[in-house]
Backbone as ProteinMPNN parsed JSONL, in Angstrom:
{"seq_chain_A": "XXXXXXXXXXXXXXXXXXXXXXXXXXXXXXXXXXXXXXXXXXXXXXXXXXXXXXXXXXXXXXXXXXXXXXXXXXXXXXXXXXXXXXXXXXXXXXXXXXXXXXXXXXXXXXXXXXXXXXXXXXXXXXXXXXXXXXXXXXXXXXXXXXXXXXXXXXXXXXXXXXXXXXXXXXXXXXXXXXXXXXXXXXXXXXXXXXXXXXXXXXX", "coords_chain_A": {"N_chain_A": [[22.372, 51.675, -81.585], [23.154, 51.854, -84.217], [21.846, 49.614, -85.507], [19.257, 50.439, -85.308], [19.552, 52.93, -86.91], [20.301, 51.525, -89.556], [17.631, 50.491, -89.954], [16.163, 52.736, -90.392], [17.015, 53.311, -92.394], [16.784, 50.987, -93.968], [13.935, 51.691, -93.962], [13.611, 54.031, -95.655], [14.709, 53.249, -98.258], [12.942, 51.196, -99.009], [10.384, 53.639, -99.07], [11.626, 55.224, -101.051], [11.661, 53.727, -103.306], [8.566, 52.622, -103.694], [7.78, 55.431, -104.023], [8.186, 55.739, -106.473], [6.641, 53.561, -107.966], [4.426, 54.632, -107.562], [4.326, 56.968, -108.72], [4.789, 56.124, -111.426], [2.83, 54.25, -111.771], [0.42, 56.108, -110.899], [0.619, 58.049, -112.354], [0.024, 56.268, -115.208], [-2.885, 54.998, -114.944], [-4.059, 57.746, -115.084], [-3.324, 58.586, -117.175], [-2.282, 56.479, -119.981], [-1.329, 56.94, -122.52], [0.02, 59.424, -122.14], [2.525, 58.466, -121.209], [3.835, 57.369, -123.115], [3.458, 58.665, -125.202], [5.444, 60.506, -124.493], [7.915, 59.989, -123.514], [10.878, 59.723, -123.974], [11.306, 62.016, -122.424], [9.701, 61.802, -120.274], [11.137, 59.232, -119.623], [14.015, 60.744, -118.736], [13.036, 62.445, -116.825], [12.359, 60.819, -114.459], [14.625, 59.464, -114.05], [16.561, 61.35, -113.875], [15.076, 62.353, -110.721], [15.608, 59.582, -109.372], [18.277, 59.612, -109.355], [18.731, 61.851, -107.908], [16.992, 61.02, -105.411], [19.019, 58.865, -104.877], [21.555, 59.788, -104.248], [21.105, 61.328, -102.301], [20.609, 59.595, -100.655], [22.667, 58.387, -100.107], [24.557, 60.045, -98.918], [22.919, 60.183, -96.617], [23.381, 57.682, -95.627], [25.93, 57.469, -95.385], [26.7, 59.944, -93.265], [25.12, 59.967, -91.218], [25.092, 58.395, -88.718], [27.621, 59.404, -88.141], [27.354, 62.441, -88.123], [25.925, 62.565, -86.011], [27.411, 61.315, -83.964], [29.123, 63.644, -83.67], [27.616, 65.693, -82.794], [26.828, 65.343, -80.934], [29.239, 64.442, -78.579], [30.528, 66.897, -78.875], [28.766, 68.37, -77.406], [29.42, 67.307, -75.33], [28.418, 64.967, -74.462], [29.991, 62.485, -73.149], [31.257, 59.56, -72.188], [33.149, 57.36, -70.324], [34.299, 54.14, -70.988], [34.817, 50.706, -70.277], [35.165, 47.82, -72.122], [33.659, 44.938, -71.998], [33.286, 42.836, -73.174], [33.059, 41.443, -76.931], [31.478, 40.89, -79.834], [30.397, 39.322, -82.652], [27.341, 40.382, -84.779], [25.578, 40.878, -86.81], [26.423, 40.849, -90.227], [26.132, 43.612, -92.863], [25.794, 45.84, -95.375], [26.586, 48.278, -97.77], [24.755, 51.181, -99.687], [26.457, 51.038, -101.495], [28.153, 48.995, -101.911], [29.981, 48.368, -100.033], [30.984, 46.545, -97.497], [30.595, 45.426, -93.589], [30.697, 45.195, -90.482], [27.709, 44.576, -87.762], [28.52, 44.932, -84.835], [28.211, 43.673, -81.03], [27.936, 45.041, -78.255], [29.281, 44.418, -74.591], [29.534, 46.424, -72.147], [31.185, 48.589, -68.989], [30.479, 51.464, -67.75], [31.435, 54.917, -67.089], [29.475, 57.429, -65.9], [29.218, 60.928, -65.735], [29.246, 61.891, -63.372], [30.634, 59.82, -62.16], [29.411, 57.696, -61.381], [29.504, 54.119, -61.671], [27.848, 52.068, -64.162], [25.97, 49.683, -66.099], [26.138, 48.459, -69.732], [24.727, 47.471, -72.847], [25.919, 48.168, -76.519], [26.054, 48.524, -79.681], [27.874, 48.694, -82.445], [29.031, 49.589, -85.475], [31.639, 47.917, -87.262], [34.777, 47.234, -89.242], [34.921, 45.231, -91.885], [36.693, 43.319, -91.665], [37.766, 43.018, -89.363], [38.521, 40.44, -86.843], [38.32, 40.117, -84.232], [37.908, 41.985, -81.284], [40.118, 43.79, -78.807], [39.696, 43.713, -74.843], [39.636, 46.499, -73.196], [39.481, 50.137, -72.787], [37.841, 52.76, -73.555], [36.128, 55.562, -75.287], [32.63, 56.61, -75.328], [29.598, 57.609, -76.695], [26.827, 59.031, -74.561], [24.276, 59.436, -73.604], [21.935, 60.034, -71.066], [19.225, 60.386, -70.859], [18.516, 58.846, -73.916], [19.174, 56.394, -74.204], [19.737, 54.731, -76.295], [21.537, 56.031, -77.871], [23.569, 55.218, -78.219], [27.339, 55.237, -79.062], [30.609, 54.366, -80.067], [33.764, 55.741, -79.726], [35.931, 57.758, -81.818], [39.72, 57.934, -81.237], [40.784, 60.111, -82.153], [38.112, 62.097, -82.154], [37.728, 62.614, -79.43], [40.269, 64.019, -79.109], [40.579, 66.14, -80.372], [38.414, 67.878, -79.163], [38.9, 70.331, -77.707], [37.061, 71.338, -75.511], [36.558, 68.789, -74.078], [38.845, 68.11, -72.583], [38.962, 68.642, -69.617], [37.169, 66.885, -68.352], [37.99, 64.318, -69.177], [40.453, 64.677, -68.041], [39.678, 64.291, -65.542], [38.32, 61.77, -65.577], [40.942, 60.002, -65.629], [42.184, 61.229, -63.787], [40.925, 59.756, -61.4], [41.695, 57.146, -59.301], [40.085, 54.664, -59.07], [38.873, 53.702, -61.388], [39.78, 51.27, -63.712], [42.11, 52.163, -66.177], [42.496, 51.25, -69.386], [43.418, 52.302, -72.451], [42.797, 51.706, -75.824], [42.837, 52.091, -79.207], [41.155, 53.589, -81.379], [39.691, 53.838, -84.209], [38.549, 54.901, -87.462], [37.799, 53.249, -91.181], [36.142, 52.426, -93.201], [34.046, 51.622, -91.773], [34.736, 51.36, -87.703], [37.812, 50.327, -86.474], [39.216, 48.495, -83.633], [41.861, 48.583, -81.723], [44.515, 47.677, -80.001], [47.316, 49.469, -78.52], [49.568, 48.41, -79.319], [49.173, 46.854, -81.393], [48.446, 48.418, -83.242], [50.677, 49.484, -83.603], [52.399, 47.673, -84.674], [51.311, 47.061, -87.04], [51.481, 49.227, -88.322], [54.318, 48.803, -88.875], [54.1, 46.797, -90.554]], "CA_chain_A": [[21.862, 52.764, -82.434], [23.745, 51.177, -85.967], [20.738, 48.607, -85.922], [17.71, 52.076, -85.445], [19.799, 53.816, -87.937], [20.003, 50.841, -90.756], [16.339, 50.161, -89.834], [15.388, 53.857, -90.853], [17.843, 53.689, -93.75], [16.083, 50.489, -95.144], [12.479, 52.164, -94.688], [13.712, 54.72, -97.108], [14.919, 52.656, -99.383], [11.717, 50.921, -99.13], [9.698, 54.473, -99.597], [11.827, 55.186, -102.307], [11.277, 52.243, -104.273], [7.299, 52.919, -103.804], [7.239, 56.202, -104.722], [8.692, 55.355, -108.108], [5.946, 52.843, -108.399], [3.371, 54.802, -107.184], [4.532, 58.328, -109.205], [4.246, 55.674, -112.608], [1.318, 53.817, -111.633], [-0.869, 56.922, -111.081], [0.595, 58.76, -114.33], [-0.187, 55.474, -116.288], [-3.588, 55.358, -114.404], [-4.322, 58.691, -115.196], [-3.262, 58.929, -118.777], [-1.403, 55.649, -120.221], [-0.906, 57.361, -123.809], [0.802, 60.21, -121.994], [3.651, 58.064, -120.82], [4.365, 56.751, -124.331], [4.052, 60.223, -125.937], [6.304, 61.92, -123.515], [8.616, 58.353, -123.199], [11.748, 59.97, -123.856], [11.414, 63.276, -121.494], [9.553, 61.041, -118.88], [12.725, 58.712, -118.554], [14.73, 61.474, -118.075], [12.952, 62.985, -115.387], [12.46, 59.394, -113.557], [16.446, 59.082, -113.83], [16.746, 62.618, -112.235], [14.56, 61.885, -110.265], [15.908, 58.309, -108.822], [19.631, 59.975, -108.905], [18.999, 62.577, -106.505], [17.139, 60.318, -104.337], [19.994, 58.273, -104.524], [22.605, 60.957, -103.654], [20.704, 61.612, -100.579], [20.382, 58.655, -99.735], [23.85, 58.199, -99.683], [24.403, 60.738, -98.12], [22.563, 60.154, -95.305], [23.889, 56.377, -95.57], [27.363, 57.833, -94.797], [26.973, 60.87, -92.618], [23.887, 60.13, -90.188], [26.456, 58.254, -87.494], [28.833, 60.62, -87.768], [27.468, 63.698, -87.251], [25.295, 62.606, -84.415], [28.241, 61.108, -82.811], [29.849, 64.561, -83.17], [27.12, 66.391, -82.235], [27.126, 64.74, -78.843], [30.627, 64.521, -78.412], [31.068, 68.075, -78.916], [27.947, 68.66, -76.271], [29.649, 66.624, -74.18], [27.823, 64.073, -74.13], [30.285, 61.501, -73.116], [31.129, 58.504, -70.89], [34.322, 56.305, -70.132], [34.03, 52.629, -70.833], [35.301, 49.602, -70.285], [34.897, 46.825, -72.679], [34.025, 43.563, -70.995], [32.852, 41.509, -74.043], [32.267, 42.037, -77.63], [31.43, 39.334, -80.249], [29.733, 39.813, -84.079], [26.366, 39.929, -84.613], [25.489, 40.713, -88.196], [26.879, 41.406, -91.602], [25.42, 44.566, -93.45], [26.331, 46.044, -96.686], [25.677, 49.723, -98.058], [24.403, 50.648, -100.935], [28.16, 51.269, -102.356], [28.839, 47.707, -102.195], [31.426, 48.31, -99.246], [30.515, 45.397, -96.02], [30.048, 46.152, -92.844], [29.796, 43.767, -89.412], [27.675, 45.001, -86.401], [29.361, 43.958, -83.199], [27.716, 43.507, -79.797], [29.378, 45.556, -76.997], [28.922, 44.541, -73.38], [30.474, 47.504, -71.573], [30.85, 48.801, -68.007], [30.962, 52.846, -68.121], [31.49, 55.853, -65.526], [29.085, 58.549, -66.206], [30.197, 62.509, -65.381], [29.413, 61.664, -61.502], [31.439, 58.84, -61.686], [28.348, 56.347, -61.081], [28.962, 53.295, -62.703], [26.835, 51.299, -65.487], [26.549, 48.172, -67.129], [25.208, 48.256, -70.677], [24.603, 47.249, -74.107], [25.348, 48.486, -77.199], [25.813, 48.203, -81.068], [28.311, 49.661, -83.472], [29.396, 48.933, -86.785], [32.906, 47.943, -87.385], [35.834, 47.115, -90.37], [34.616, 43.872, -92.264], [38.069, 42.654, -91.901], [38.066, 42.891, -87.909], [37.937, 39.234, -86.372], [38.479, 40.387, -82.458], [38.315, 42.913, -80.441], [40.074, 43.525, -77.234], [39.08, 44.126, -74.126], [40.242, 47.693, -72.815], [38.855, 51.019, -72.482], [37.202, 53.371, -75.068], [35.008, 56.616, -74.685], [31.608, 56.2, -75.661], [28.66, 58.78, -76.625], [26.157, 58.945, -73.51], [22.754, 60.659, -73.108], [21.007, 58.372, -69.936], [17.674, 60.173, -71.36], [18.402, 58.214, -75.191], [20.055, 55.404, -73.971], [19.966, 53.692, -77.821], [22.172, 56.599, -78.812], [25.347, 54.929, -77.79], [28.914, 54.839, -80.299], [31.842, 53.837, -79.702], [33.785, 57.03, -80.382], [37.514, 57.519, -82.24], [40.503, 58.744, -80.284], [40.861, 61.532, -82.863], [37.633, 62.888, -82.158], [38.326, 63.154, -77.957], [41.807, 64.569, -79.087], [40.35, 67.572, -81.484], [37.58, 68.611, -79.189], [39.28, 71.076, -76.519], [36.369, 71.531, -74.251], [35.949, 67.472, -73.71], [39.834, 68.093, -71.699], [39.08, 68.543, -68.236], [36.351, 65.52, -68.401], [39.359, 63.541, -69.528], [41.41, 64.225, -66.891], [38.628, 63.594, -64.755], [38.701, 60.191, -65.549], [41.836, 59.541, -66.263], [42.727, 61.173, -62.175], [40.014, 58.712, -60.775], [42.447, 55.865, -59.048], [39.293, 53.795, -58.796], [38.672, 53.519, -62.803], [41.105, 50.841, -64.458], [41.931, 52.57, -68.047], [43.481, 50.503, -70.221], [43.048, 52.375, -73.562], [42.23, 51.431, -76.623], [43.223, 52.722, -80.167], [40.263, 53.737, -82.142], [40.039, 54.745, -85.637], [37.694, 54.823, -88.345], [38.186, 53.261, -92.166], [35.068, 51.378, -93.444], [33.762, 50.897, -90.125], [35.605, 51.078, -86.748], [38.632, 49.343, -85.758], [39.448, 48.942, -82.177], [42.895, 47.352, -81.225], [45.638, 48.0, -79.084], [48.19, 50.324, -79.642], [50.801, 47.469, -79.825], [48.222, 45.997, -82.564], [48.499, 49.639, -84.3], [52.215, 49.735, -84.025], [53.101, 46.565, -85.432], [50.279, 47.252, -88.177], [52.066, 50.452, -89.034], [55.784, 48.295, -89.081], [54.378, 45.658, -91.542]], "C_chain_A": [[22.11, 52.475, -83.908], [22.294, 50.961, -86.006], [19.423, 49.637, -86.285], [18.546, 52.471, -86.959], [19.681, 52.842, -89.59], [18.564, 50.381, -91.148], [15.685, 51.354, -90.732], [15.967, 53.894, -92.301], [16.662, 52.913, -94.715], [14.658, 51.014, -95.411], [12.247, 53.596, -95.394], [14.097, 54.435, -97.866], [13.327, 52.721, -99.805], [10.583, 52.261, -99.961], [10.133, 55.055, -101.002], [11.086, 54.632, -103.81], [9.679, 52.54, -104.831], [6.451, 53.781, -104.402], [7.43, 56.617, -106.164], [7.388, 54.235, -108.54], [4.8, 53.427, -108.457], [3.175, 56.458, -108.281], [4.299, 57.455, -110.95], [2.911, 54.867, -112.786], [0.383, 54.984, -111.927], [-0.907, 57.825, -112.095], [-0.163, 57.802, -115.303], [-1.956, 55.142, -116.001], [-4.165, 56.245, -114.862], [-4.723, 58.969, -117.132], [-2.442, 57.596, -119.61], [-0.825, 56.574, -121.188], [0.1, 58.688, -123.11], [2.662, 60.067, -121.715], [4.297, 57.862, -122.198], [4.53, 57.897, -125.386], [5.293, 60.955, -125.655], [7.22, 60.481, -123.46], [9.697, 59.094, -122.834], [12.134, 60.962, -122.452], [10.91, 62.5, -120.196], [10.445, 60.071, -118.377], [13.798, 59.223, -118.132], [14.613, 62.08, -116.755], [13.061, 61.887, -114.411], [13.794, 59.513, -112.96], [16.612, 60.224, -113.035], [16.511, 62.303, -111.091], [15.105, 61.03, -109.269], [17.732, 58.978, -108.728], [19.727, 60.353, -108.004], [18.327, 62.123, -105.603], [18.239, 59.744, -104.032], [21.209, 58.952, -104.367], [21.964, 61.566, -102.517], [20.68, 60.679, -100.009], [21.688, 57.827, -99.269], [24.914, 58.759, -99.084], [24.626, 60.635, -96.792], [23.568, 58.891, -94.505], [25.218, 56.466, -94.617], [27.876, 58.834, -93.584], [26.055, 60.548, -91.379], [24.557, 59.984, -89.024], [27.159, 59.228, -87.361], [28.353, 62.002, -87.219], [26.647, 63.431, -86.173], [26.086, 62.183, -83.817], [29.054, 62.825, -82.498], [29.297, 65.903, -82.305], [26.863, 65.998, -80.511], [28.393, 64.822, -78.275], [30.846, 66.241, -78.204], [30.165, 69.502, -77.679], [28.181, 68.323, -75.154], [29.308, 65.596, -73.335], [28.234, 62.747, -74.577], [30.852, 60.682, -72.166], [32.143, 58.138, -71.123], [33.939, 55.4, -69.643], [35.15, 51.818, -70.923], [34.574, 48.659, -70.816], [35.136, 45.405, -72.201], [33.782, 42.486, -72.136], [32.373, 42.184, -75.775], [32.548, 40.813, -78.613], [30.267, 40.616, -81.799], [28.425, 39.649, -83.8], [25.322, 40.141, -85.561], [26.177, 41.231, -89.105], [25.669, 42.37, -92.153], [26.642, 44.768, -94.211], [25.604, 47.301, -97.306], [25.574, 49.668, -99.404], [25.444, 50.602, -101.793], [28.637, 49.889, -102.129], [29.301, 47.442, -101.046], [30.257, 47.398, -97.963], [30.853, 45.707, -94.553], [30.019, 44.757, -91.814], [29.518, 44.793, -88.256], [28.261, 44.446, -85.674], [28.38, 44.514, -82.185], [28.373, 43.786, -78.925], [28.806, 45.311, -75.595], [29.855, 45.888, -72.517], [29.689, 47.875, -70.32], [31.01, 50.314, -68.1], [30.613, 53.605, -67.055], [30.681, 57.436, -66.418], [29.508, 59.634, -65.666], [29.966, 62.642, -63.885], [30.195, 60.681, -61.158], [30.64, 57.829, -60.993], [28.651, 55.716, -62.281], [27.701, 52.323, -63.072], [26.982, 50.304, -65.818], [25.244, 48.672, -68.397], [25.437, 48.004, -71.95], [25.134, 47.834, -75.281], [26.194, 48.364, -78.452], [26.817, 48.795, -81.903], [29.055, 48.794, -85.022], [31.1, 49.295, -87.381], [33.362, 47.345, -88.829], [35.285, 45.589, -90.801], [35.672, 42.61, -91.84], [38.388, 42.229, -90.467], [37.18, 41.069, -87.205], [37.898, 39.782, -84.823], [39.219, 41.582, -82.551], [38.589, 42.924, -79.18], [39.361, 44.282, -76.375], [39.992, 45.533, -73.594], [39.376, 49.039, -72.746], [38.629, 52.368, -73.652], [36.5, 54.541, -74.052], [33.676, 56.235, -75.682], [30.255, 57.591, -75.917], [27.718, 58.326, -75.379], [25.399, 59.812, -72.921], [21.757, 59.848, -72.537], [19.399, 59.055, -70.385], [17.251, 59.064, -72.666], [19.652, 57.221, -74.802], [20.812, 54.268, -75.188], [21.261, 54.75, -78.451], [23.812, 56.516, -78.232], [26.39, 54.648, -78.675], [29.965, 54.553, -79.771], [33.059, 55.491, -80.445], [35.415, 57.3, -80.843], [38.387, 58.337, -81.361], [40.402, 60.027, -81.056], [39.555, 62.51, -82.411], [37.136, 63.635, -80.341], [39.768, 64.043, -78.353], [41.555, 66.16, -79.239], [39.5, 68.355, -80.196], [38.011, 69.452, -77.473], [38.77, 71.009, -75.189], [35.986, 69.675, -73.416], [37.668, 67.589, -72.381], [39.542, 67.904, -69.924], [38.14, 67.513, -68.264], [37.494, 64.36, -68.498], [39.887, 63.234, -68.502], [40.596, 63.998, -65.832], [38.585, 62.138, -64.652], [40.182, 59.747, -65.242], [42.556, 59.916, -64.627], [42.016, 60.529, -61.12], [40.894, 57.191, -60.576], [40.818, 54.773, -59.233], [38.712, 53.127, -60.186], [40.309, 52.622, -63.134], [40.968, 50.771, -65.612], [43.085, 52.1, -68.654], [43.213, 51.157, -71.926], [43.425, 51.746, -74.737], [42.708, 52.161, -78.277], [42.03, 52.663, -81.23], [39.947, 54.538, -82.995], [39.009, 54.172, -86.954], [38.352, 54.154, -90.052], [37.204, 51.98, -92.525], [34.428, 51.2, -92.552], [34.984, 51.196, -89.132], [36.473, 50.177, -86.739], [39.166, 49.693, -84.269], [40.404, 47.506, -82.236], [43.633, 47.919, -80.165], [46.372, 48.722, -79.377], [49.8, 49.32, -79.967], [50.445, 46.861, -81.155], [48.413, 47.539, -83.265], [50.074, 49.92, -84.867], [53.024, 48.726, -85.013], [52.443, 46.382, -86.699], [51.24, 48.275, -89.231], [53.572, 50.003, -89.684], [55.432, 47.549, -90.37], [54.491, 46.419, -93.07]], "O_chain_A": [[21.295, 52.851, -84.751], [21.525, 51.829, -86.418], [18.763, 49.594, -87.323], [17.995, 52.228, -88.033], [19.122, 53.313, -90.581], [18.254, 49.989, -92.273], [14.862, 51.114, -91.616], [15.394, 54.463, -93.23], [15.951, 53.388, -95.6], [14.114, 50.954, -96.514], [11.179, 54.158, -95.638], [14.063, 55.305, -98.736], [12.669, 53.543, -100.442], [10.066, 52.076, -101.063], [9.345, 55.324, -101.908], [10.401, 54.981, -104.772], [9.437, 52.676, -106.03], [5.353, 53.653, -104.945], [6.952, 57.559, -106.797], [7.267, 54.177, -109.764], [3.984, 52.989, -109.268], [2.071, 56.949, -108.52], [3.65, 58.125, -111.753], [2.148, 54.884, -113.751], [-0.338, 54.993, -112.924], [-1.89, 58.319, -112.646], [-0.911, 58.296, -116.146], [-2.493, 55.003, -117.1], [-5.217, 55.798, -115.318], [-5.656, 59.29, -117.868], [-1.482, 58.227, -120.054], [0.221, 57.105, -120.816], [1.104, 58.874, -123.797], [3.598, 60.854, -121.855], [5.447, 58.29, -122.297], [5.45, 58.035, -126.191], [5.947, 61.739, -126.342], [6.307, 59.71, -123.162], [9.833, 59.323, -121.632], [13.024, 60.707, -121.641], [11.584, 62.529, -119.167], [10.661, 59.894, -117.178], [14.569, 58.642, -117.367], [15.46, 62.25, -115.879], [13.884, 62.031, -113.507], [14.075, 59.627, -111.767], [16.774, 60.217, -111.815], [17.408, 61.97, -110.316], [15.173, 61.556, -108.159], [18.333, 58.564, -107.737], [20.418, 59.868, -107.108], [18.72, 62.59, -104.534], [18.656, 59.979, -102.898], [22.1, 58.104, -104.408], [22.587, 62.396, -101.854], [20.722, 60.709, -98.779], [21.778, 56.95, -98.411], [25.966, 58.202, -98.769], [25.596, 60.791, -96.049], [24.195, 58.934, -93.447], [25.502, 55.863, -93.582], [28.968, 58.743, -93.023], [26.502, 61.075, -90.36], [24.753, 60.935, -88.266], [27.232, 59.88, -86.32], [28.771, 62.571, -86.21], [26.726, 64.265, -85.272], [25.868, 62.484, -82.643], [29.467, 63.162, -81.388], [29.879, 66.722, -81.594], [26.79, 66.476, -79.379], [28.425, 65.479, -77.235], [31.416, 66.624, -77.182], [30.472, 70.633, -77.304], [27.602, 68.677, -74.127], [29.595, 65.307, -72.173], [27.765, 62.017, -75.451], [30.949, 61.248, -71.077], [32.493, 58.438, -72.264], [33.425, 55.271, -68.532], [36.211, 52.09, -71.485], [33.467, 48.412, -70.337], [36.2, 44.811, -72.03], [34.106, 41.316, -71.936], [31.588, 43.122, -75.919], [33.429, 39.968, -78.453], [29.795, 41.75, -81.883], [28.083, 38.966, -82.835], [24.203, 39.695, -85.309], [26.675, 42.307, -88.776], [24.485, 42.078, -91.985], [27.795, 44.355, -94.088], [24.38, 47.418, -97.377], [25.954, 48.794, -100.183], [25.274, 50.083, -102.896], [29.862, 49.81, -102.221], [29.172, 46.262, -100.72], [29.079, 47.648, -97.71], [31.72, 46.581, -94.552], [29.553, 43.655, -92.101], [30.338, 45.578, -87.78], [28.579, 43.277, -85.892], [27.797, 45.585, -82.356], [29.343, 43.109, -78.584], [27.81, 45.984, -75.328], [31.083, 45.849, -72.591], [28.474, 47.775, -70.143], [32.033, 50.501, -68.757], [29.778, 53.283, -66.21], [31.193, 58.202, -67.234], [30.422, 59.379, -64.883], [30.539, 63.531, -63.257], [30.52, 60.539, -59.979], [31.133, 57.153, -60.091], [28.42, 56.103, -63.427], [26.801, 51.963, -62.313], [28.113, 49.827, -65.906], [24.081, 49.042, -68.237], [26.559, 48.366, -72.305], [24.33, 48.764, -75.207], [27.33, 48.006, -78.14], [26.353, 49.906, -82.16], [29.409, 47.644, -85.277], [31.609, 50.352, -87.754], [32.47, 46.977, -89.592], [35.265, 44.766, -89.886], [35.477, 41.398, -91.741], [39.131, 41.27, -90.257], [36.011, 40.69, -87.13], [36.743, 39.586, -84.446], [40.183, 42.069, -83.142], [37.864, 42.391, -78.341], [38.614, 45.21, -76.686], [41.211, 45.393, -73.691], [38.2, 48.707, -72.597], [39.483, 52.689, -74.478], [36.338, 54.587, -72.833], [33.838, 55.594, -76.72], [30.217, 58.487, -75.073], [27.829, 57.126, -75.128], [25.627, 60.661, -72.058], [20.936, 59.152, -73.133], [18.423, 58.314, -70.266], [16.16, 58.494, -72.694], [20.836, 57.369, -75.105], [21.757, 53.48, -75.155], [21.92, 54.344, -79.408], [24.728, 57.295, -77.97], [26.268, 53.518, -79.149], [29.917, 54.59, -78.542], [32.913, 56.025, -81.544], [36.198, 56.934, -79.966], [37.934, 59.322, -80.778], [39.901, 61.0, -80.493], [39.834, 63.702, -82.279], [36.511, 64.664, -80.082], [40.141, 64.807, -77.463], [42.036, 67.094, -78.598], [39.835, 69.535, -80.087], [37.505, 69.168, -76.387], [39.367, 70.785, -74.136], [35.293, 69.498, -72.414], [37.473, 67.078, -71.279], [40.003, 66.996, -69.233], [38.994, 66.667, -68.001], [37.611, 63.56, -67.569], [39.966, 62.128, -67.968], [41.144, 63.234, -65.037], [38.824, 61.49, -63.633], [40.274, 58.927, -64.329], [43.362, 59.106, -64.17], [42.406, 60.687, -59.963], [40.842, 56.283, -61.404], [41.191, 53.846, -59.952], [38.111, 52.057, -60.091], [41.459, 53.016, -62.94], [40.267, 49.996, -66.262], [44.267, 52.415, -68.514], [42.747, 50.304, -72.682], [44.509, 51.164, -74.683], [42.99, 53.316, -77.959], [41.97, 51.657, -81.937], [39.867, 55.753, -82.818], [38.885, 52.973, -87.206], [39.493, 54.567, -90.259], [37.436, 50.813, -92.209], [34.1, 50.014, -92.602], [36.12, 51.284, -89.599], [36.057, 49.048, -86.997], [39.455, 50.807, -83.832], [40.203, 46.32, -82.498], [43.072, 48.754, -79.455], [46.416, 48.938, -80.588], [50.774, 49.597, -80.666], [51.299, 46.42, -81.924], [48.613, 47.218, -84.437], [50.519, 50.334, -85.938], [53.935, 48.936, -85.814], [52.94, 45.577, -87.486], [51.571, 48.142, -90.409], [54.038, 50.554, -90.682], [56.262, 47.565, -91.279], [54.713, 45.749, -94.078]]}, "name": "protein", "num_of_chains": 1, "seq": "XXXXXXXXXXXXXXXXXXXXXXXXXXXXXXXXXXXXXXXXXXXXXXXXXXXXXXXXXXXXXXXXXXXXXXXXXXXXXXXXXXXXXXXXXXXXXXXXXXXXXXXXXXXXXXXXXXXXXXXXXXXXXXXXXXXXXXXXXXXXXXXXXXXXXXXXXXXXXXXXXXXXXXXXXXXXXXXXXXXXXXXXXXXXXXXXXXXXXXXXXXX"}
């Protein structure tokens, strides 16, 4: 879902960009001498203009993941996985400068019948993260939108009361082996161990 969501991001950049070309083209088009009369007041509005696109668009840049992971999460619309494989699979970069690597998640996961899954999917982690282990995570999971899969932070299973008995659902399933996972947000995801969090926290 990262990869859909940076896809839609860049084809608003893109429209951006256009309609700045296309909003001075058809003024200059229209009237050239008007641009050069009005110069001063017309680069002000432009700059307006191009700000508050760009405060939405950063915005969006920053919030779009998030609240759709919470809005699922908080619908309940989530799964327990196991991470069998995960490996890089591009560098991205927002428009704030800050870097960004997708990772490639193979994962096995127990939907709310406890049928398992094998599947795919995408999230965007800490620039700084060389490996991730293998262990067990919760995951967003709607089998109609199968692209809308995250990788999801312990904090936000901890906060959300009604996700509890699902929990222990899993978690009293002898047949599930849960090895969790310590997952926490700061630039991107990091996913380690909690021996890898503890000895993080000592240095």
């Amino acid at each position: 879902m990262q990869l859909k969501i940076n896809h839609r991001l860049n084809q608003i950049l893109i429209f951006m960009l256009l309609s700045n070309v296309l909003i001075i083209g058809g003024i200059a088009l229209w009237n050239y001498h008007f641009i050069l009369d009005n110069l001063v007041i017309f680069t002000v509005i432009m700059f307006i203009y191009n700000l508050l696109w760009s405060l939405g668009f950063m915005m969006l840049e920053i919030n779009w993941d998030k609240r759709m992971i919470q809005k699922m999460a908080i619908k309940g619309e989530i799964a327990l996985a196991n991470i069998t494989k995960a490996e890089k699979y591009t560098a991205m970069k927002d428009s704030r400068g800050k870097h960004y690597n997708i990772w490639k998640f193979e994962v096995n996961y127990w939907d709310q019948e406890m049928k398992k899954h094998n599947a795919v999917l995408f999230d965007k982690l800490n620039a700084t993260v060389e490996a991730v282990p293998l262990g067990t995570v919760y995951i967003t999971n709607d089998e109609s939108k199968p692209l809308r899969r995250f990788i999801l932070q312990n904090i936000i299973i901890g906060n959300i009361t009604s996700l509890r008995p699902l929990v222990l659902k899993y978690e009293n399933n002898k047949a599930i082996n849960i090895k969790y996972l310590n997952v926490y947000y700061n630039d991107g995801l990091i996913i380690e161990t909690f021996s890898q969090s503890i000895k993080a926290a000592q240095a």
